[in-house]
C-alpha positions as a LaTeX table, in Angstrom:
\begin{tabular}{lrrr}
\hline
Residue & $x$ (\AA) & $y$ (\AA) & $z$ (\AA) \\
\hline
Unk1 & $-16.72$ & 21.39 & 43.12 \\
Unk2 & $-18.72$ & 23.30 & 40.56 \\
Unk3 & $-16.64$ & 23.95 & 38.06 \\
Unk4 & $-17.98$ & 23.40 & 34.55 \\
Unk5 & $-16.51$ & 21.32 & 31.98 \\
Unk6 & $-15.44$ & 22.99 & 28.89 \\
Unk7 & $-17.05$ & 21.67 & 25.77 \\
Unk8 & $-15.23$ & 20.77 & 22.37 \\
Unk9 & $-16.44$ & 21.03 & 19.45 \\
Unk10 & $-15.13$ & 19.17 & 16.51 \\
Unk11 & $-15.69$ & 19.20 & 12.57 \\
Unk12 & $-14.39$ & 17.56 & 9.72 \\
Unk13 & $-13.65$ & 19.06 & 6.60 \\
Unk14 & $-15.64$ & 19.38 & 3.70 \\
Unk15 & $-15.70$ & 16.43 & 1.03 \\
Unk16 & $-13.33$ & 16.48 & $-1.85$ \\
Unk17 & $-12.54$ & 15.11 & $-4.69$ \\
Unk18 & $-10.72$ & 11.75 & $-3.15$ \\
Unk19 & $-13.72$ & 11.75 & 0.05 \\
Unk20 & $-15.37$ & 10.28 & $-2.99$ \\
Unk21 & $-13.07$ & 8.11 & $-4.58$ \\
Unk22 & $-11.77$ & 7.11 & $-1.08$ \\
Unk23 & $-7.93$ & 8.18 & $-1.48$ \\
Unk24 & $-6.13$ & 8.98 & 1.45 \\
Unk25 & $-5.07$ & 12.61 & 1.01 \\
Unk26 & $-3.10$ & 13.37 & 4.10 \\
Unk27 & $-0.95$ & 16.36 & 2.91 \\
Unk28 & $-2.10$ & 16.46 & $-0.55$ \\
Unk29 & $-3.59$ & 20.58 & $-0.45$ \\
Unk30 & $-7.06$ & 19.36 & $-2.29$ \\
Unk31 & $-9.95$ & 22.16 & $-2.57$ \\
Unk32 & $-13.25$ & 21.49 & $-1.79$ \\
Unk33 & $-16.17$ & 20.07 & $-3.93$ \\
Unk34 & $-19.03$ & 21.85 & $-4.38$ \\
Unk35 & $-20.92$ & 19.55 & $-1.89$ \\
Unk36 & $-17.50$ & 20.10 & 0.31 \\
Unk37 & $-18.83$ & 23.87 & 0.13 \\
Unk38 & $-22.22$ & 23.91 & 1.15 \\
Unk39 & $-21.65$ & 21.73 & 3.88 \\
Unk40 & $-19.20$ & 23.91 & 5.36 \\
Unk41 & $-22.03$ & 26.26 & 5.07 \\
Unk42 & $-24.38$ & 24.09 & 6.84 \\
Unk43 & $-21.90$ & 23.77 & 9.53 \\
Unk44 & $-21.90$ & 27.73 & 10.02 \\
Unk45 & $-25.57$ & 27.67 & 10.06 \\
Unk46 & $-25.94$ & 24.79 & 12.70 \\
Unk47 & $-22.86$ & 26.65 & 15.36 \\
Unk48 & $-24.86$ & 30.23 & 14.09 \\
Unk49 & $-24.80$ & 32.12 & 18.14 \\
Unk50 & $-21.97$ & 30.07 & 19.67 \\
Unk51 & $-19.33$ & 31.85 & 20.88 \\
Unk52 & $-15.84$ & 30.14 & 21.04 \\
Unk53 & $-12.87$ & 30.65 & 22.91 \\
Unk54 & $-10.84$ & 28.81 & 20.46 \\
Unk55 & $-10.75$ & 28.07 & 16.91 \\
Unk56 & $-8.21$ & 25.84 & 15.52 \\
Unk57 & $-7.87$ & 25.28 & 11.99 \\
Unk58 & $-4.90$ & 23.10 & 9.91 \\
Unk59 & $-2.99$ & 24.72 & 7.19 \\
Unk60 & $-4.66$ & 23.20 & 4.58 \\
Unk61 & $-6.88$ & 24.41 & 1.99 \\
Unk62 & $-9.80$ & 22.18 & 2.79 \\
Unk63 & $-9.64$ & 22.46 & 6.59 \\
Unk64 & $-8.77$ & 26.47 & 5.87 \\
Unk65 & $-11.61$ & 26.68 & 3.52 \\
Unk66 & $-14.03$ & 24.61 & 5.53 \\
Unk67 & $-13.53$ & 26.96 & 8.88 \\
Unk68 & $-14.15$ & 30.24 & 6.55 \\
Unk69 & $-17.58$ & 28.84 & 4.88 \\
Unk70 & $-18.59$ & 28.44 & 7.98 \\
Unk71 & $-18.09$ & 31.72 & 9.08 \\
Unk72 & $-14.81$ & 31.09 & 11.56 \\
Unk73 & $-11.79$ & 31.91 & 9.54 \\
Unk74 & $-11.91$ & 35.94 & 11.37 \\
Unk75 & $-10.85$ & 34.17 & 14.38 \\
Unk76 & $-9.15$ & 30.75 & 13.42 \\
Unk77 & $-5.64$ & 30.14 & 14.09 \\
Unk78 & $-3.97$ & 27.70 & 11.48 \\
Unk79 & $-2.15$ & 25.32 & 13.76 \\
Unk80 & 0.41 & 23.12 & 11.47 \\
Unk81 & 0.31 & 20.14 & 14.54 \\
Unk82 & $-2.80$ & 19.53 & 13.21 \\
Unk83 & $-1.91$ & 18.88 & 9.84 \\
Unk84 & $-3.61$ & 15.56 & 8.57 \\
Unk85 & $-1.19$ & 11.97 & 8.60 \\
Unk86 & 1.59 & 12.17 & 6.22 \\
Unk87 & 1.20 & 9.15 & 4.05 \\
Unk88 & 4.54 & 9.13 & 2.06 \\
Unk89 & 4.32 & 7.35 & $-0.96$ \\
Unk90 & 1.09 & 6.19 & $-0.23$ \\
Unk91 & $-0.75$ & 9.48 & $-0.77$ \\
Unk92 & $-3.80$ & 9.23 & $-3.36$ \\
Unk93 & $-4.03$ & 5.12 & $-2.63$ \\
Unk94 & $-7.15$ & 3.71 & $-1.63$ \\
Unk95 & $-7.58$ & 1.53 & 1.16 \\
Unk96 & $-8.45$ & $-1.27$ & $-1.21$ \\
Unk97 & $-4.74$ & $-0.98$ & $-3.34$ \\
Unk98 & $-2.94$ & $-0.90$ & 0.27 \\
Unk99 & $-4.49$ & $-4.00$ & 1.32 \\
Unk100 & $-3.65$ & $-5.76$ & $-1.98$ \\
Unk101 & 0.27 & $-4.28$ & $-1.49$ \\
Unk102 & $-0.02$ & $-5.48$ & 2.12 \\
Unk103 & $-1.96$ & $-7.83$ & 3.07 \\
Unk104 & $-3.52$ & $-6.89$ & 7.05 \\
Unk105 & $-2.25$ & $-3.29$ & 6.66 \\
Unk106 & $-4.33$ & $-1.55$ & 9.20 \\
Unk107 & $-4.15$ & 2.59 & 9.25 \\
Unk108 & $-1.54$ & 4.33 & 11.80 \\
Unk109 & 0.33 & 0.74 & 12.57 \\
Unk110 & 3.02 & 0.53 & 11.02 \\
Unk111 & 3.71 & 3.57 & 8.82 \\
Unk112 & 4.18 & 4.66 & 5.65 \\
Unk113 & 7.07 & 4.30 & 2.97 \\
Unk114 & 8.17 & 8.10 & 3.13 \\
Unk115 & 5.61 & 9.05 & 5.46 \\
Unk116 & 4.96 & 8.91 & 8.66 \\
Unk117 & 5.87 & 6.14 & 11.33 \\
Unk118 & 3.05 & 4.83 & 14.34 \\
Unk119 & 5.67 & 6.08 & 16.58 \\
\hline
\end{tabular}
């Protein structure tokens, strides 16, 4: 049994404007900051002279935008199941405000008022 194990590589977005202010974006199409951009870059840089079999991107601007900086998007596929969690009415809140609206809220238990459910 010598088969070899495939290897996954995974990567984050760039940072945008709510990274920063710590609002959950979920489907909310932000661009990327400036920072956002160059590390995208930096990502290209450190895969430079892997090859992939795969490249799976989300729909979204920043995940779209992230995979071309880094020098992917030729051979990305935009996969809508990977779309980030939809948090309803709760897009653009902080952590901090959902806590005060509900006390022991903890993320992906218990859903989201016109968003998605943990089931």
């Amino acid at each position: 049994m010598n088969e070899t194990l495939p290897v996954i590589y995974l990567a984050r977005h760039g940072e945008t404007a709510w990274t920063l202010t710590g609002q959950h974006a979920g489907l909310v199409d932000l661009p990327l900051t400036a920072h956002g951009e160059h590390t995208a870059r930096q990502l290209g840089q450190r895969l430079r002279g892997l090859t992939f079999a795969k490249v799976f991107t989300s729909p979204l601007q920043r995940v779209s935008k992230t995979c071309e900086l880094a020098g992917f998007k030729a051979v990305a596929v935009d996969d809508p199941d990977l779309l980030e969690w939809n948090y309803g009415d709760d897009e653009g809140k902080t952590t901090e405000e959902l806590l005060k609206e509900r006390p022991g809220w903890q993320m992906f238990r218990g859903g989201y008022p016109g968003g998605e459910t943990a089931e």
